[in-house]
C-alpha positions in Angstrom: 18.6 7.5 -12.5 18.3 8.5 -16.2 14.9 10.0 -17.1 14.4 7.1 -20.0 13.8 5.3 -16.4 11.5 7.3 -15.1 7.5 6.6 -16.3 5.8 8.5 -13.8 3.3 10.2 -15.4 3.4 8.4 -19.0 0.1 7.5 -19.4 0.0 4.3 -22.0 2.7 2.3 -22.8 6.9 3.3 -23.5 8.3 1.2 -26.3 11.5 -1.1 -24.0 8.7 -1.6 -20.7 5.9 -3.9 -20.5 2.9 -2.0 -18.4 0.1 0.1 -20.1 -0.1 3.0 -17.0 -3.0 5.3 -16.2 -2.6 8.3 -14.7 -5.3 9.5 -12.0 -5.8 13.3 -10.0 -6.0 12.9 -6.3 -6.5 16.7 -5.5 -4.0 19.6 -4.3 -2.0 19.1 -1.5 -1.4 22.0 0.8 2.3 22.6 1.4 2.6 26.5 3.0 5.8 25.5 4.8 7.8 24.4 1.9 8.7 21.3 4.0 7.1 18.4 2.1 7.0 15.1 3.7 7.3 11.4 2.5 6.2 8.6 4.8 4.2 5.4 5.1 1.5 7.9 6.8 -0.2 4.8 9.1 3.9 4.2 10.4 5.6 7.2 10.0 3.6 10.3 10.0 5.5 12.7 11.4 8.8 10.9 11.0 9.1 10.2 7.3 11.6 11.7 4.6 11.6 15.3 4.6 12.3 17.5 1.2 12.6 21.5 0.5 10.1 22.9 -1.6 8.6 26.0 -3.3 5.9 26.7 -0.3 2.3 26.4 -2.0 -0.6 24.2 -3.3 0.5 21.7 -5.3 -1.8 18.8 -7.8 -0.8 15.0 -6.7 -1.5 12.1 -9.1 -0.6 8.8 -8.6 0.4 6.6 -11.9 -1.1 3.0 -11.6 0.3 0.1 -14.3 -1.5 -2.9 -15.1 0.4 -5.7 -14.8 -1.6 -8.0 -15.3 -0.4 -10.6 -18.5 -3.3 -10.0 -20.9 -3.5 -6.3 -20.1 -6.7 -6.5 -19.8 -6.9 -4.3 -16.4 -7.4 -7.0 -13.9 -4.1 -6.3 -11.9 -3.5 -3.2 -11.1 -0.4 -1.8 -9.2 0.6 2.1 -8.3 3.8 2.5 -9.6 4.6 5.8 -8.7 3.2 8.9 -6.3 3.9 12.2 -7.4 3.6 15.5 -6.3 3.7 18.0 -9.4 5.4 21.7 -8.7 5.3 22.8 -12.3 3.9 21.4 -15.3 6.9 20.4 -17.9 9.1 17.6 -19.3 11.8 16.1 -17.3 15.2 16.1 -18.6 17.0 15.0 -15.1 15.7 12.7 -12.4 17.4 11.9 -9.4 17.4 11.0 -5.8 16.2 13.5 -3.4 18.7 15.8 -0.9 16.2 14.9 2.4 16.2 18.0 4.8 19.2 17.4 7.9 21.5 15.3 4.9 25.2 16.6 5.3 27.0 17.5 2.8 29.2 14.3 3.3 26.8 12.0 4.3 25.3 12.9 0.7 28.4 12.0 -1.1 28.8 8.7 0.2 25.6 7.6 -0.7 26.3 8.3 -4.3 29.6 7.5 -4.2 28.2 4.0 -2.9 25.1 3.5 -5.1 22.4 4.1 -2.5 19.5 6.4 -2.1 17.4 8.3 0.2 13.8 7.1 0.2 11.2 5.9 2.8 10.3 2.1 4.4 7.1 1.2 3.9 5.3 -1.4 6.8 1.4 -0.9 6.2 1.9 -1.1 2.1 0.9 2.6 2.3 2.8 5.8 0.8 1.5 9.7 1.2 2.7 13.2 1.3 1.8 16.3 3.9 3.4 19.3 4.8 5.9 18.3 7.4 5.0 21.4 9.2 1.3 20.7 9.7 1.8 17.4 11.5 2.5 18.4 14.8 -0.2 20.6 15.1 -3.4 19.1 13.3 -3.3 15.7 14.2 -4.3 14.9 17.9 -2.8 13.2 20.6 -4.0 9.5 21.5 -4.2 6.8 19.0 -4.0 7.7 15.3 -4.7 4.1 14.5 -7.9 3.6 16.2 -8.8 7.4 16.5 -8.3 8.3 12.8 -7.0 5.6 10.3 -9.7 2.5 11.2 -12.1 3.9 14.0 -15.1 2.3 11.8 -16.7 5.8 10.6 -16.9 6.7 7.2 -14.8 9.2 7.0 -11.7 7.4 8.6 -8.2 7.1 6.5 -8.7 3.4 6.2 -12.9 3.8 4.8 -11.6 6.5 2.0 -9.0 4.9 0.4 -11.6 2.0 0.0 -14.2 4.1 -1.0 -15.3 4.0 -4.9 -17.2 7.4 -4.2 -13.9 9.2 -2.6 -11.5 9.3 -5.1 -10.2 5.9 -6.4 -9.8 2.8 -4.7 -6.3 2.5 -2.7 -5.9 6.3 -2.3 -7.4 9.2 -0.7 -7.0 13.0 -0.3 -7.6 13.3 3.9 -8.0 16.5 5.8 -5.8 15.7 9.1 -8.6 15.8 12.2 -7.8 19.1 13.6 -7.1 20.6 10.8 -7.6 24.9 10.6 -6.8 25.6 7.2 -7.1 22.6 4.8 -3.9 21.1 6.2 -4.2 17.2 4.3 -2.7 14.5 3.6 -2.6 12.2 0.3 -1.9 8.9 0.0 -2.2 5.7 -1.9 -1.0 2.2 -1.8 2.1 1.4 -2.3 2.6 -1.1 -5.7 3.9 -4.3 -4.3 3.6 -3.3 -0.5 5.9 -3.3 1.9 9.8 -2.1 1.4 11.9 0.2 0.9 11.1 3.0 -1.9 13.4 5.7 -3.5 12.0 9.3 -3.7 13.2 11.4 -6.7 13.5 14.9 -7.8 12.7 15.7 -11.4 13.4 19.3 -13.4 13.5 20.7 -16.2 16.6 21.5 -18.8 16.8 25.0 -16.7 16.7 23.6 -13.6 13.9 24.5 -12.6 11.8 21.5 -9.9 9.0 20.1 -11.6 7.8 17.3 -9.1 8.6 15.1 -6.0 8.0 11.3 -6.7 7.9 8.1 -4.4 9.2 5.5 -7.3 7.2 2.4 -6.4 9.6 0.0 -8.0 7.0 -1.4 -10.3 7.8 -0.9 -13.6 9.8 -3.7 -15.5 12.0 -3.5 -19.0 10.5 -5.6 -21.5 14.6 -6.9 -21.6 17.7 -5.6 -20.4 18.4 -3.0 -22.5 14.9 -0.7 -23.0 14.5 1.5 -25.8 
């Protein structure tokens, strides 16, 4: 993917694609294990795409277009989730190396056009620490116990919630949680599918952030500026 592609982030409007984004804080994520995880979190928790990362506390922000023809802000969409490792401009994007990848397997996807990313079934998308998982959510039924049991403070109740953060996303603490071990998430664009996740750095290298690329954005024609 070339970074004139890649908008996440870009609050306002790029010259070559139609949507005016916004770009809104949805807290720290806590990632001590360096073992960031990308999932539909009410499908996949647990199971989702799994990415190396500097081990730490890191800012997420999701980056919501409006789509709507007037531009008047009366369809919104999230057009990309990011997870933001060091502040700086991109100069490469690409698809994400997921953690158990072979060396070959890596290859030919390239060498065939595809990409790693995550299926989406609940039109849902968050990151956690992949390590975390296992050990501060409960056993039983997340579904009923934790995303929609009907209390205030369930997954389901916060990302509708005006008061929590924004509407369609939340920054949860999983239920048995020790030490702040969370999960983010927002709604994912469109809804359900299949979503690349990307990689972006700096001109030294260096990782500046972990994206789910919601496949909203549109050129304004074929060749963008």
């Amino acid at each position: 993917m070339e970074t004139r592609e890649f908008l996440a982030l870009r609050a306002g409007r790029v010259p070559g694609w139609k949507h005016v984004r916004t770009v809104h804080d949805l807290g720290l994520l806590r990632v001590p294990s360096g073992r960031l995880e990308a999932s539909d979190p009410f499908v996949m928790l647990g199971n989702g795409l799994v990415v190396a990362i500097p081990p730490g506390t890191y800012p997420v922000k999701v980056t919501i277009a409006d789509v709507s023809d007037e531009a008047d802000g009366s369809h919104l969409r999230e057009s990309y989730l990011s997870v933001i490792i060091h502040d700086g401009d991109p100069v490469v994007v690409e698809n994400v190396r997921p953690e158990g990848v072979t060396d070959q397997e890596w290859l030919d996807a390239g060498a065939a056009g595809e990409y790693f990313g995550i299926g989406v079934d609940a039109g849902t998308v968050g990151f956690a620490d992949a390590a975390a998982i296992p050990t501060a959510m409960p056993e039983g039924d997340w579904y009923e116990d934790v995303y929609d049991s009907g209390e205030d403070h369930s997954w389901f109740a916060l990302m509708d919630s005006r008061d929590h953060l924004i509407p369609g996303a939340a920054n949860v603490e999983m239920p048995l949680a020790t030490n702040g071990e969370n999960v983010v998430l927002s709604h994912s664009g469109w809804g359900d599918g299949f979503y690349p996740v990307l990689a972006s750095y700096a001109a030294d290298g260096t990782l500046l952030g972990i994206h789910i690329d919601l496949l909203v954005e549109e050129p304004e024609n074929e060749d963008p500026a």
